[in-house]
N, C-alpha and C positions, 0 to 999 in steps of 0.2 A: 584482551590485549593481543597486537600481534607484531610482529618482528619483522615483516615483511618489508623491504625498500620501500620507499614512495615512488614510485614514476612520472613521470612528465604527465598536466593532465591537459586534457584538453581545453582548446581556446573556447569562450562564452560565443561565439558563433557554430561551430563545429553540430550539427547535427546529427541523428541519429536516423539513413536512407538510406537506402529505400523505403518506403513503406510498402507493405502487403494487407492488401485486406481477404477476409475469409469471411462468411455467413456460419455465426457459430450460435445457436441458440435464439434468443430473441434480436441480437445485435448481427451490426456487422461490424468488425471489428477492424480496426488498423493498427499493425503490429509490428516492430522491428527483427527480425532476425540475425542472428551471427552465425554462421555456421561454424564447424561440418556439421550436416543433416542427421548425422550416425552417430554423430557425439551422444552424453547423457544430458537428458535435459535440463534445462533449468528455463524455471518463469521467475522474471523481475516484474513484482507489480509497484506499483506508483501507490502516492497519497495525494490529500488534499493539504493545500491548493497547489497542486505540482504538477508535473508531466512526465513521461518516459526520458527525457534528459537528464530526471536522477539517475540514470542508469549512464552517462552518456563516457564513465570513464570505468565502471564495473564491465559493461558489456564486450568491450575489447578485451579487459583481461582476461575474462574466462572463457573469451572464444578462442585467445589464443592458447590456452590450457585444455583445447579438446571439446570446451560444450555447445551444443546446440541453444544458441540462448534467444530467447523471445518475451517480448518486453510488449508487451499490449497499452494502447490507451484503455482506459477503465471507462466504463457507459456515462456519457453525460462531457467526455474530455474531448480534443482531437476530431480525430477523423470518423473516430468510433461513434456509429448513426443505431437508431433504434428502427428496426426493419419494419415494423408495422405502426402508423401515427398513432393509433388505439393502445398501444402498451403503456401501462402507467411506468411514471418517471420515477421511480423506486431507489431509494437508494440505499435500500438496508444490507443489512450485513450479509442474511441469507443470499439475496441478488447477485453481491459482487463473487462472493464466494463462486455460487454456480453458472457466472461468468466467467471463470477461469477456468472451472472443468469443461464446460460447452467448448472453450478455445483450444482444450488439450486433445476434447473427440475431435472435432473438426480439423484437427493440424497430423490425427493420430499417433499423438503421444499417449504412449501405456503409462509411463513413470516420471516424473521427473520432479527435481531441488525446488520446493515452495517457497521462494524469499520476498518479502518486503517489508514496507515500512506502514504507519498510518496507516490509511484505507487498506493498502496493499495489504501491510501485515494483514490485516483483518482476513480477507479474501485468500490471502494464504494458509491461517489456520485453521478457517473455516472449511477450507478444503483438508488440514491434517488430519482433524478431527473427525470432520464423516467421512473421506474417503482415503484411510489411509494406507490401502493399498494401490495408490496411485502415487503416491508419494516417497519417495526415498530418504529427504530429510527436511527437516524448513527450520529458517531463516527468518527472525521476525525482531522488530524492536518492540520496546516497553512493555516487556512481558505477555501473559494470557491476553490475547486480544479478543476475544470474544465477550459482546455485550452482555451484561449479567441484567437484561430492559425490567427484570418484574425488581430489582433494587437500586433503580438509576434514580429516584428520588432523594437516597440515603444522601447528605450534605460533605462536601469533602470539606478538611480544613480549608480557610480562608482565603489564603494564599495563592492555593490552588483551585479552590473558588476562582479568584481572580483572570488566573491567565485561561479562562473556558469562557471569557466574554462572550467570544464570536457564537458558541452553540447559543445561549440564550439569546443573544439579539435573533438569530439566526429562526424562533419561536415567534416572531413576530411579524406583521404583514409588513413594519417598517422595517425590519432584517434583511424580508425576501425583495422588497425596492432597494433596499441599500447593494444586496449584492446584485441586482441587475444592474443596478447604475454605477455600481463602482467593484467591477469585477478585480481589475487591475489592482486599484487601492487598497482595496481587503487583503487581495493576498500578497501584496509586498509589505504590510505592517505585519502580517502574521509571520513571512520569510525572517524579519530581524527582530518579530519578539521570539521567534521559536531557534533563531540559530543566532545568538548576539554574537559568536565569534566567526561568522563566516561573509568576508566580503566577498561575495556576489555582486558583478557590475550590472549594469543597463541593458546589456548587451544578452547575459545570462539568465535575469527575469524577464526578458520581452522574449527568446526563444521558447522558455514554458508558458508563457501568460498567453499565447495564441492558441491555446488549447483549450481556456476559459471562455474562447469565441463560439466551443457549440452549441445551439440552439438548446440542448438538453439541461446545459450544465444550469443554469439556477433552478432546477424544477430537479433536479437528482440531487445535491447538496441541500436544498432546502429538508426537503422528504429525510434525509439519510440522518440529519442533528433533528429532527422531531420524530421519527419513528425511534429511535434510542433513547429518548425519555418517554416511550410510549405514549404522546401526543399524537400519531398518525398513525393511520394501518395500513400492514404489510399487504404487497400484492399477494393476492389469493394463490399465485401458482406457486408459493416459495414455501403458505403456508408448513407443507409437513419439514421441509430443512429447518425455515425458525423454527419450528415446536420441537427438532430436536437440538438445536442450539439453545433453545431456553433451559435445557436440562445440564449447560457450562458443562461437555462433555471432554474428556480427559484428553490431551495429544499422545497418541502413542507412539509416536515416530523420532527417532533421532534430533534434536533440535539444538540452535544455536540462536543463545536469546544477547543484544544485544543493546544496551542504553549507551544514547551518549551524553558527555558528561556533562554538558551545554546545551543540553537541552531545556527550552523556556516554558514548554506548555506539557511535561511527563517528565518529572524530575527523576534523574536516574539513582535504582534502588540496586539491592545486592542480591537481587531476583528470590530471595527467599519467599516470601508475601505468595508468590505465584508456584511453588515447586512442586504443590501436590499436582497440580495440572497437568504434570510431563509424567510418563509413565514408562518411558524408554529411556536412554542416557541423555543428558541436558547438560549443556553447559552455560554460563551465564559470563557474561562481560563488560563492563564500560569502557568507551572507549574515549580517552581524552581530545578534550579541543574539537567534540565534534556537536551541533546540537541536534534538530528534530529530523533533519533530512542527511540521516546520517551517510548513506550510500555515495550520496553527491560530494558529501564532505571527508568521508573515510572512503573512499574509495577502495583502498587497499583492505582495509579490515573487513571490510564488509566481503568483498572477493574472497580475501581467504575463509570466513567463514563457508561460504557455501563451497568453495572444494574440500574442505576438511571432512566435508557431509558424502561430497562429490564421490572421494577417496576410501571413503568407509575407515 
């Protein structure tokens, strides 16, 4: 919970630009910046099916609070291009993870606030995890996000069976035609089954849905829901990160776990299930009236979580 006013937020056209891009690792990347440059870091990464305009009312707040904030397309979104055509379209968890460190050397950032949601979270913890002395504190929703792939077979209740439709169609060569031909459609059924309390106009899904136009994205998304049921194999250079990601390595860093209370496809729990996982101070929160894309919709809660970390 957080106590914080709400502010005015930004209008469904209102972009997040300049962009910058840098050659960071296998990608090149296009990324949003706030400054001051001097400030302490913080990376907002994005999820699927989203764009860096989850960030597009978090990143004002915390530049005006002193951080350096940088907000990347994730490989396969945007402007974010894969630097060599020969690189496989990977979209495993090791990947995105060590896409965000590539981005930190490349920009030279030593430290900074690891926050996001979905994929992001993912790529966020995945960096708390193995490099956490690069990291100050992170930020993440629906708990341990790291894939447990040698038990992704084990059946959830039903229910929740249900709203992971999209991963299993997504196993299927009719998945990987549906989301080439209906990029847009998928991910605006997924935007109101995963937030039913958040109106998002026309205006605010077609600013993120052009980021679904890169040539990457069905071949990174398809890879990313079948290499997590270990139906697909990881690119070979990530091998030694998954192998030690398979071993569900502890976070040791400051963390601020947050669900929100509407959310339709990771129902929010009272983060106990996940505690042994954090091995430094954690705190755990739902936040109401928010669901899966929480930062977009809690703007303010999500912000204070990461100066709280910011702050020590």
């Amino acid at each position: 919970m957080t106590d914080t006013a709400p502010t005015p937020r930004a209008s469904s056209t209102k972009r997040l630009e300049p962009l910058r891009h840098v050659d960071a690792g296998v990608l090149n990347i296009a990324y949003y910046e706030a400054s001051p440059a001097d400030g302490p870091a913080v990376m907002l990464m994005h999820g699927f099916p989203y764009d860096i305009h989850s960030y597009v009312d978090v990143a004002p707040l915390l530049a005006a609070q002193g951080c350096r904030v940088i907000v990347p397309y994730l490989r396969g979104y945007g402007p974010t291009v894969f630097r060599d055509k020969a690189t496989p379209r990977s979209g495993e968890q090791a990947a995105v993870g060590a896409d965000m460190m590539a981005l930190m050397d490349a920009l030279g950032i030593k430290r900074a606030v690891f926050a996001g949601y979905d994929w992001g979270g993912r790529a966020a913890s995945v960096g708390a995890a193995l490099w956490p002395e690069r990291c100050i504190g992170l930020v993440c929703t629906n708990g341990y996000m790291i894939q447990d792939i040698a038990h992704a077979m084990v059946p959830a209740r039903p229910d929740h069976e249900a709203a992971l439709w999209y991963q299993y169609y997504f196993q299927l060569e009719r998945g990987r035609a549906g989301l080439a031909a209906n990029r847009r459609g998928i991910a605006k059924l997924l935007w109101s089954q995963w937030s039913p309390s958040w109106a998002f106009d026309e205006a605010c899904f077609e600013r993120s849905a052009i980021a679904f136009d890169n040539s990457g994205y069905v071949d990174v998304v398809i890879h990313s829901y079948r290499h997590r049921f270990g139906l697909a194999d990881g690119d070979p250079q990530y091998a030694e990160v998954q192998r030690r990601l398979a071993a569900l390595p502890v976070i040791a860093v400051p963390t601020i776990s947050l669900d929100g209370a509407d959310d339709g496809v990771t129902p929010a729990r009272d983060g106990g299930a996940s505690a042994a996982k954090y091995t430094a101070r954690r705190a755990h929160r739902v936040i109401p009236g928010a669901g899966h894309n929480l930062p977009q919709e809690a703007p303010e809660a999500f912000a204070a979580a990461v100066m709280e970390l910011v702050k020590g």
